[in-house]
C-alpha positions in Angstrom: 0.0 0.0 0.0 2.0 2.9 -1.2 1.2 6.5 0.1 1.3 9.5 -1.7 2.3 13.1 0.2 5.1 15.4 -0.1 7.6 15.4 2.9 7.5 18.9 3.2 4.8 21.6 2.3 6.8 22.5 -1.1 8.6 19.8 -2.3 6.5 17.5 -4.7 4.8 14.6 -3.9 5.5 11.1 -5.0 2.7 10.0 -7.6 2.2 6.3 -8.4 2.3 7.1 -12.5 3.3 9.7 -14.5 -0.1 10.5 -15.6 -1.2 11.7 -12.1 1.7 13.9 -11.7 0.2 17.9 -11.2 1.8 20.5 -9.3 2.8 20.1 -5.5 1.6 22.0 -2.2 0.4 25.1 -3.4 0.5 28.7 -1.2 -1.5 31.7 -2.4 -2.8 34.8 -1.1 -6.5 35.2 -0.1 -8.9 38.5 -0.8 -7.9 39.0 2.7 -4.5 39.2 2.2 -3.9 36.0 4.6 -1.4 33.3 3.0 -3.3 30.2 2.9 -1.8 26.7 1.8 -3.6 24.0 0.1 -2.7 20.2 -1.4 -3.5 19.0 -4.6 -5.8 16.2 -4.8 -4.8 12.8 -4.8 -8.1 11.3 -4.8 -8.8 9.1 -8.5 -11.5 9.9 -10.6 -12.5 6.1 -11.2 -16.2 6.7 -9.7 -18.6 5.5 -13.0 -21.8 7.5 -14.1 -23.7 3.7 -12.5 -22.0 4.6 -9.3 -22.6 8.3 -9.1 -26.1 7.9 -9.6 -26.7 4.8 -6.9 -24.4 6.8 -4.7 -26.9 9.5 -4.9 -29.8 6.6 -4.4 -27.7 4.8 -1.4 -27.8 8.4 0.3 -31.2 9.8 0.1 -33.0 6.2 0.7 -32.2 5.6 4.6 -34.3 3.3 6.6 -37.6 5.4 6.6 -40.1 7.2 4.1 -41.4 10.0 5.3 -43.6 13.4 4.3 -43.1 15.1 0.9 -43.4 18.8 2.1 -39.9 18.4 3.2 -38.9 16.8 -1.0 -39.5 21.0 -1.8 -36.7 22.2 0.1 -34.2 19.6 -0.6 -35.4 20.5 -4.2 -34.2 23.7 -3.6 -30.8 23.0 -2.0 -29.9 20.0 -4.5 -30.7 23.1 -7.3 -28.0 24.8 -5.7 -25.3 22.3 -5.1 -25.8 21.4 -9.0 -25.3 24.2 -10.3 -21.6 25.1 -8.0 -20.4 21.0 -8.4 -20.7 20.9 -12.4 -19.2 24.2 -12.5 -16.4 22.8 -10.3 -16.2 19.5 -9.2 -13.6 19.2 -6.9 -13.4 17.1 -3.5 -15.7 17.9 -1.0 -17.4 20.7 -2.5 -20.1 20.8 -0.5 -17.7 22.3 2.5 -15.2 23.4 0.7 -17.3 26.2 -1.4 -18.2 27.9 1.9 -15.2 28.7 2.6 -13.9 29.8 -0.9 -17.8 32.0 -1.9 -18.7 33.1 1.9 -15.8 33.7 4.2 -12.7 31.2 5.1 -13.8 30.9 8.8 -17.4 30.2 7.6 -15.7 27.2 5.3 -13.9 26.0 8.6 -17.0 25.9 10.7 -19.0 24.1 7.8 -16.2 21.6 7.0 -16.1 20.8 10.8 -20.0 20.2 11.2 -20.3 18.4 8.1 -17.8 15.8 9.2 -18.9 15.2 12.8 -22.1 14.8 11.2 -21.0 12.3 9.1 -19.0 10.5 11.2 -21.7 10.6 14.4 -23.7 8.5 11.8 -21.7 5.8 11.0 -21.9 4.4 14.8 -26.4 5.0 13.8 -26.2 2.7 11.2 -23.9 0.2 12.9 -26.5 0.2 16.3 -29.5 0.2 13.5 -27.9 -3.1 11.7 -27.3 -4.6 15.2 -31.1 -3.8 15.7 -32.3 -5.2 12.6 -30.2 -8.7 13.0 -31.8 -9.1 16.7 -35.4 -9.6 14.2 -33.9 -13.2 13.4 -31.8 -13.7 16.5 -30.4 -13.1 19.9 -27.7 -15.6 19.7 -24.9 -13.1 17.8 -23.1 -10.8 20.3 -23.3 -7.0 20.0 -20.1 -6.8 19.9 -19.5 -8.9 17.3 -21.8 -7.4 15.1 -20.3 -4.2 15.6 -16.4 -6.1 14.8 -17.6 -7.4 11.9 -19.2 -4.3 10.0 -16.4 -2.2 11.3 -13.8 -4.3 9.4 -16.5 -4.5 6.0 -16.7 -1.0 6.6 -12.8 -0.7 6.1 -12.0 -3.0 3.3 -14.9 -1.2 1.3 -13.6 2.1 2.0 -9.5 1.5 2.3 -9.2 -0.8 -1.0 -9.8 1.8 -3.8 -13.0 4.0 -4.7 -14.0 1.7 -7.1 -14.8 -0.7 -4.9 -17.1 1.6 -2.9 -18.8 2.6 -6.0 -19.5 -0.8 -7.1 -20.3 -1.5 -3.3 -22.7 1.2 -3.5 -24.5 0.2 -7.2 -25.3 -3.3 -6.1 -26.9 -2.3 -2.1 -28.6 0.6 -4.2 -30.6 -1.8 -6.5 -31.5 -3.9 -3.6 -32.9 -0.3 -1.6 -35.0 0.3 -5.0 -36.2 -3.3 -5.1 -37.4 -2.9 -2.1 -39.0 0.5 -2.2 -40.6 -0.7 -5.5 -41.9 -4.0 -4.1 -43.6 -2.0 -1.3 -45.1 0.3 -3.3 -46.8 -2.4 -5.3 -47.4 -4.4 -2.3 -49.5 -1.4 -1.1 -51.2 -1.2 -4.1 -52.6 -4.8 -4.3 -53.5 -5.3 -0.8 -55.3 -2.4 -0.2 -57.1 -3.3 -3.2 -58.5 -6.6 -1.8 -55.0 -8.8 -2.5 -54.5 -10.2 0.5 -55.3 -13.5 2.5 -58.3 -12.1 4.2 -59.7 -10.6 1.2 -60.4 -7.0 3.0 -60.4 -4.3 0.5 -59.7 -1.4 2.7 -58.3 1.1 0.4 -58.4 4.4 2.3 -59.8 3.5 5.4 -57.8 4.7 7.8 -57.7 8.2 6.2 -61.0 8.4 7.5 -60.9 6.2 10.6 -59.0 7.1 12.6 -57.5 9.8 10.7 -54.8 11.6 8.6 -53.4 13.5 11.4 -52.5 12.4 14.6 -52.7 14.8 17.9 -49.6 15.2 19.5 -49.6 16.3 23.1 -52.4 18.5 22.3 -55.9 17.6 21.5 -57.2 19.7 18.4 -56.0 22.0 16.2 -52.9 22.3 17.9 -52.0 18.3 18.7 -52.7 17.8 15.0 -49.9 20.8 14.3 -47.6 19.2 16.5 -48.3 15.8 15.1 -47.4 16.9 11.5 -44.2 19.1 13.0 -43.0 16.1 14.2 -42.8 14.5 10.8 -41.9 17.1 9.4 -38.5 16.6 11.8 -37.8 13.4 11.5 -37.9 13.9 7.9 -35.3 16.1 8.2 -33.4 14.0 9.3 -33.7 10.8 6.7 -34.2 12.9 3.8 -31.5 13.8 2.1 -29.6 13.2 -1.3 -27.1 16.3 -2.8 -24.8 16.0 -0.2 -24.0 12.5 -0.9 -23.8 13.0 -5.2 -21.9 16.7 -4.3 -19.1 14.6 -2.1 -18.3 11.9 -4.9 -17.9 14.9 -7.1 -14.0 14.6 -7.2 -13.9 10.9 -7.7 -16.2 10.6 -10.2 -15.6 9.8 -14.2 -16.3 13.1 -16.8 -17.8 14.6 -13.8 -19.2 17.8 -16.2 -21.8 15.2 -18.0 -22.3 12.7 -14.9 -22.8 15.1 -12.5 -26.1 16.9 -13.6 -27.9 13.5 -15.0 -27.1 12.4 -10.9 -28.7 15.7 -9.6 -31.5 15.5 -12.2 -32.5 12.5 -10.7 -32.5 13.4 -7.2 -36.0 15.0 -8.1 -37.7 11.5 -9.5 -36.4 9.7 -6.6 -38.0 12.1 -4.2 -40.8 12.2 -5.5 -41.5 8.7 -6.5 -39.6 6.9 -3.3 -40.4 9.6 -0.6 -44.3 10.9 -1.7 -45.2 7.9 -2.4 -43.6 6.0 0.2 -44.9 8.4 2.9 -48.8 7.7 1.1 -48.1 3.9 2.0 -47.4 4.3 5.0 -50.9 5.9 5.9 -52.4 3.8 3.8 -50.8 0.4 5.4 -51.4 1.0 9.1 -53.4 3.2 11.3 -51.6 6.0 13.7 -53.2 4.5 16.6 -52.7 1.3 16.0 -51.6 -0.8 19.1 -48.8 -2.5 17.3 -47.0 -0.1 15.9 -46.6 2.1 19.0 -46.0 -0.5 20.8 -43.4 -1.7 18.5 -42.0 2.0 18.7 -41.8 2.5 22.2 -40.0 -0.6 23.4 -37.8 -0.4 20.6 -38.5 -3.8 18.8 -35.7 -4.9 16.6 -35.3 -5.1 12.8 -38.7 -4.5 10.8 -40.6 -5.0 13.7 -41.4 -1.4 13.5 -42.1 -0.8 10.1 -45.6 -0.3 9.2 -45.4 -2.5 5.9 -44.4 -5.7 8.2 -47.0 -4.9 11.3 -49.5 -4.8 7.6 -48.3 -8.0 6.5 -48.7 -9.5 10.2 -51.9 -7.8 10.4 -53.1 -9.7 7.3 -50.7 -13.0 7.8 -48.5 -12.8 5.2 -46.0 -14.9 6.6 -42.7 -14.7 4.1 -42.2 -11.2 3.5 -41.7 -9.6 6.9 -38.2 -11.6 6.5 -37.7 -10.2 2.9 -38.1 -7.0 4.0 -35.9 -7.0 7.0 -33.0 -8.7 5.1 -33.4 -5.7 2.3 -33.8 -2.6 5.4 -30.3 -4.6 6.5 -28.6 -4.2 3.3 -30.3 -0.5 3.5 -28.7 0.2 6.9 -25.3 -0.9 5.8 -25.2 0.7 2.7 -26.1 3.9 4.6 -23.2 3.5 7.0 -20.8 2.9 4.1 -21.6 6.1 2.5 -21.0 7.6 5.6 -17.8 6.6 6.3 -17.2 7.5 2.7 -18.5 10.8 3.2 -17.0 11.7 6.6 -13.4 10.6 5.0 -13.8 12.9 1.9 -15.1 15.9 4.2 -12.1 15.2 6.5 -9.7 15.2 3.1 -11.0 18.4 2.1 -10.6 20.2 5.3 -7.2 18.8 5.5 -6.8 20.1 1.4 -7.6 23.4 2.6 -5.4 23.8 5.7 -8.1 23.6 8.4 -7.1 19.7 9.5 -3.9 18.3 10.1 -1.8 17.7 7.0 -1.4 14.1 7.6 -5.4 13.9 6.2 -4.0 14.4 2.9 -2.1 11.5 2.8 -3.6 8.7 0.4 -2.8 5.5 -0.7 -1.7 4.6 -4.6 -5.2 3.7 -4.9 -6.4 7.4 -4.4 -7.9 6.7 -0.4 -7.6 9.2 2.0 -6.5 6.4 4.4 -5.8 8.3 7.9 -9.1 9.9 6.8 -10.6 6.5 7.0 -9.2 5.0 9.8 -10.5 8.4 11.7 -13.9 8.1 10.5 -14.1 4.1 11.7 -12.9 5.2 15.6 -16.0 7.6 15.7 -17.7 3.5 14.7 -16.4 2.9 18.0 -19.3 4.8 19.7 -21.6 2.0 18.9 -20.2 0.2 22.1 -22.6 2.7 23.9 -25.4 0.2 23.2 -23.6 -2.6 25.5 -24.8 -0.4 28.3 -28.3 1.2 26.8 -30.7 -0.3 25.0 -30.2 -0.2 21.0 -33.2 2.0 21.0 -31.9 4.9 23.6 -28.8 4.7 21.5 -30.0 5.2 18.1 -32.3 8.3 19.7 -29.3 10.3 21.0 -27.5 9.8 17.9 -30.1 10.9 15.5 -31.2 14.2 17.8 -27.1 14.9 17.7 -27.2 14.8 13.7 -30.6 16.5 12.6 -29.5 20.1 13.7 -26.3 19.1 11.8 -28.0 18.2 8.6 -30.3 21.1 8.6 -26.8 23.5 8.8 -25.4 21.9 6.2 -28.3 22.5 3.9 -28.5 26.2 5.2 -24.9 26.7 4.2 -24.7 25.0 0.8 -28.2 27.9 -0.3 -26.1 30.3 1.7 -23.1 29.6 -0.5 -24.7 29.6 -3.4 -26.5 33.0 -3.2 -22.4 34.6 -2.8 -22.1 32.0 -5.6 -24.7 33.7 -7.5 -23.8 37.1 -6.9 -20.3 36.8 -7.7 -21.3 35.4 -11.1 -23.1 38.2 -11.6 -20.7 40.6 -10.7 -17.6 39.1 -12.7 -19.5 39.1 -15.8 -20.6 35.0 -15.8 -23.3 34.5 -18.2 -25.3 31.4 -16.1 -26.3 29.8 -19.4 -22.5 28.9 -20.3 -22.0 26.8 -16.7 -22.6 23.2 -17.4 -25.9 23.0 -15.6 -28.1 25.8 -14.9 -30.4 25.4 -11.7 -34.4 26.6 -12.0 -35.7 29.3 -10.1 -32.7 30.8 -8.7 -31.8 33.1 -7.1 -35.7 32.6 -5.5 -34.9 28.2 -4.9 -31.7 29.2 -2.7 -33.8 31.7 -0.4 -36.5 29.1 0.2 -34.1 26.2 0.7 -31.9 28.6 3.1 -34.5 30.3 5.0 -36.8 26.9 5.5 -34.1 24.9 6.3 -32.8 28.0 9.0 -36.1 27.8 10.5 -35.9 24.1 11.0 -32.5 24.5 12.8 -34.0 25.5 15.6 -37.4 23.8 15.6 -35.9 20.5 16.4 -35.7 20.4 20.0 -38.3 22.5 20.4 -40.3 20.0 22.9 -38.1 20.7 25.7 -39.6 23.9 25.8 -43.3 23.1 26.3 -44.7 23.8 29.3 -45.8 20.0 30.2 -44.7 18.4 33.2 -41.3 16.3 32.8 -40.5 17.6 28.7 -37.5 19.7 29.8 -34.3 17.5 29.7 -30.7 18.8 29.9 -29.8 15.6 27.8 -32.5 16.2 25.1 -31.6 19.8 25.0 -27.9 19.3 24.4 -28.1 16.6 22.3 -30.5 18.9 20.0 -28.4 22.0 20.3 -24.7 21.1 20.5 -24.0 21.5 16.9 -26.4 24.8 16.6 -24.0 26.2 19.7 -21.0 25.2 18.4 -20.7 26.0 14.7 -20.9 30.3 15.8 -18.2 28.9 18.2 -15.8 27.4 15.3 -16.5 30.5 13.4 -15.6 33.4 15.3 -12.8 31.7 16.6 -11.0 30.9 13.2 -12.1 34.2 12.1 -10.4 35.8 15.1 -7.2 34.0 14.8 -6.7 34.1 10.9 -8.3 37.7 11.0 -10.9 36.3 7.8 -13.8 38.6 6.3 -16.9 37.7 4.5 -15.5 38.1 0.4 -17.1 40.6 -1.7 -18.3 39.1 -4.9 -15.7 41.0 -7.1 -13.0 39.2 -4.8 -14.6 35.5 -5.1 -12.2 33.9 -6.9 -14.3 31.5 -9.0 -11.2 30.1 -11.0 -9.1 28.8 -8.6 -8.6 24.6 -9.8 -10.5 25.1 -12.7 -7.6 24.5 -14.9 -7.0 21.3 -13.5 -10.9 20.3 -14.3 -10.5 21.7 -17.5 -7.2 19.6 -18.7 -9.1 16.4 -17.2 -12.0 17.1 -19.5 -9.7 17.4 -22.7 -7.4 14.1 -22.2 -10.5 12.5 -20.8 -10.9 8.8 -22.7 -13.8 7.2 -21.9 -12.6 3.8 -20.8 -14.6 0.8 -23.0 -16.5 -1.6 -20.9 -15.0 -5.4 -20.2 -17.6 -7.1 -21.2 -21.3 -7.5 -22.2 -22.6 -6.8 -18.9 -20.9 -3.9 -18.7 -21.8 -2.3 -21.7 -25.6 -3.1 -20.3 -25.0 -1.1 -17.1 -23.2 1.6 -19.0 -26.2 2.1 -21.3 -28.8 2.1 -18.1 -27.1 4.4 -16.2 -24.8 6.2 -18.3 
């Protein structure tokens, strides 16, 4: 396993061929006038239009389906990452553009919440596939589940991207298989296909409702009720981030890239819409079952409404289906994140706001420090020896959802100083390889929505009902929010940063080196039959 970094900040740095070989460490001078060093990338561009697209697929399809108000505001964000990745699709763009369109310090802060994000939710998906095993079995140890995807987790991820991609493609299919088999499955047994013959269509829209009261009776239980989706959707739905990350690993990125973000749309509103229109059509809010199944924290598919349907009709055979695909569902989702967290980690390390020993990679183009990093925040998963899976998984996803929500605000928010600096330098939008809808109108609804959301997510420790307030609940909701003004006035303090005007944006910087790639770019001819099948699909 060869690595790749220069032994000192100038000299240059050891490639494994000739045909990688670009320009060492690089130093110039900011708008502010602060020296600021920066790494070439080492990361390989051997990520396939197939495993772009999937990549995209593997991120936004989680373990749960959930209300399609939220779809509009993603919309709106993954309009804006389009339009700044196929411009420039470097690594880690969706941090690294804060920093080089807003303000350095902002960039640090971003970089910083979007990998302890990441990384917090690669120990989720590890307590969530311990959870879904215990459906089958007690017999494995906890601890030996968590071994064993830790190590998968690292020969996926420390081998070469390739393999992640073609990880990724293959768990992808099995998420839309099963997302497409519950969707039809809905659709035949509300219909009267089913071992007791009971059409009930839309039953329980009527009886006992749409809309579920929530601490409140009326009006204002029903409000909270919906809130309530409306944050945990926040939380699984996502989707740019994940395409905008693979941008600097990824084959002809300029015609991938925008047929990956295109799609984003028709998965949201296909998997997600109609996913969430299942759900209340499978199982009723108040059914017995399903809280029950929700508050003791049952294992697996236990808790999914499509297998407490199946039960409810006995359908014996596909409760197992469907916890073997969620499985493969929840691992995926854990490797992307350990991809993810890596690449963030890279980049902040590429722009001189994490050690330099996170730009060292291997000859295969892995970050690998990056990596091993990323698999020791895994380590958190232990927690569960000592709290119920359940607990676990709960503090974990109220640590991440404020994350999420910033890292949505900041990609609109670097965008509109995108936009403007555009604008101001003279860009015509219509040349940039993809051209978002709407904008600069998208950004401000994506931005100010997902803003508002920040700080709606722990808002039940403030009602005033006996035994809601909870230091734990509060900080595990707010850490993030506290600490990103934290990690940006203090880098702007100590590197004396300003916000850039849009005349000083400098919106060429590595553009050269994407513009070379694109002109000795050679598509590479598939191996074999099979190939040349996947490459016409998804192509």
């Amino acid at each position: 396993m060869g690595l790749s970094i220069s032994p000192d900040a100038t000299a240059a740095p050891v490639y494994a061929s000739d045909r990688e070989k670009t320009s060492g460490d690089v130093r110039s001078s900011s708008p502010t006038g602060t020296s600021v060093s920066f790494k070439r990338d080492h990361t390989h561009r051997n990520l396939k239009a197939r495993h772009i697209q999937f990549i995209g697929i593997g991120g936004t399809i989680g373990t749960a389906l959930f209300v399609a108000i939220w779809c509009t505001f993603i919309l709106a964000v993954t309009m804006c990452m389009a339009e700044m990745v196929t411009y420039l699709p470097i690594s880690s763009p969706f941090i690294r553009f804060a920093g080089r369109y807003v303000d350095e310090a902002f960039g640090f802060a971003a970089g910083w919440n979007f990998f302890v994000f990441e990384a917090a939710l690669v120990p989720f998906e590890i307590v969530a596939c311990n959870l879904i095993l215990h459906f089958w079995t007690d017999v494995i140890p906890t601890a030996a589940v968590i071994v064993i995807i830790s190590i998968l987790y690292l020969l996926i991820n420390i081998l070469a991207v390739k393999w992640y991609g073609e990880t990724e493609f293959w768990a992808s299919i099995g998420k839309v298989m099963l997302i497409v088999g519950l969707i039809i499955f809905t659709f035949i047994v509300m219909l009267g296909g089913n071992p007791h013959h009971d059409r009930f269509g839309f039953r329980y829209w009527k009886n006992p409702g749409s809309f579920a009261e929530l601490y409140y009776t009326g009006s204002l239980g029903k409000w909270l009720g919906f809130l309530q989706c409306l944050i945990q959707a926040s939380f699984t739905v996502s989707g740019p981030d994940y395409v905008s990350m693979a941008a600097g690993e990824a084959e002809n990125p300029r015609r991938v890239l925008p047929r990956a973000f295109n799609a984003v749309f028709y998965r949201l509103t296909t998997f997600f819409i109609l996913g969430a229109l299942c759900v209340g059509i499978l199982v009723p809010h108040d059914s017995d079952e399903l809280q029950g199944a929700l508050s003791e924290g049952r294992p697996g598919a236990a808790a999914s409404p499509y297998v407490i349907a199946m039960r409810r009709l006995d359908i014996g055979v596909l409760p197992h289906i469907v916890n073997a695909l969620i499985l493969t569902a929840a691992f995926s989702a854990g490797n992307s994140y350990v991809y993810c967290a890596s690449r963030s980690l890279y980049g902040l390390a590429l722009e001189g706001k994490a050690p330099r020993i996170f730009t060292v990679c291997t000859r295969a183009g892995v970050p690998v420090y990056c990596v091993l990093v990323v698999l020791g925040f895994g380590l958190l998963s232990f927690l569960q020896l000592s709290e119920s899976s359940a607990v676990v998984l709960s503090w974990f996803v109220s640590l991440v959802t404020a994350s999420q929500l910033m890292n949505f605000c900041i990609g609109c928010v670097s965008y509109l100083c995108f936009y403007r600096a555009l604008k101001a330098q003279g860009i015509d939008r219509s040349t940039l390889p993809y051209k978002a809808w709407l904008m600069p109108y998208a950004a401000w609804y994506g931005g100010i929505g997902t803003f508002i959301m920040i700080f709606v997510g722990g808002y039940t420790v403030f009602l005033p009902i006996e035994g809601m307030w909870s230091v734990p609940d509060f900080l595990f909701s707010y850490t993030m929010v506290m600490a990103f003004p934290v990690l940006y006035v203090g880098w702007k303090i100590v590197h004396r940063t300003r916000i850039f005007k849009p005349e000083e944006v400098d919106l060429r910087k590595d553009l050269d080196v994407i513009e070379e790639y694109e002109r000795e770019y050679i598509p590479q001819p598939p191996k074999n039959t099979f190939e040349k099948i996947l490459d016409k699909m998804f192509g």
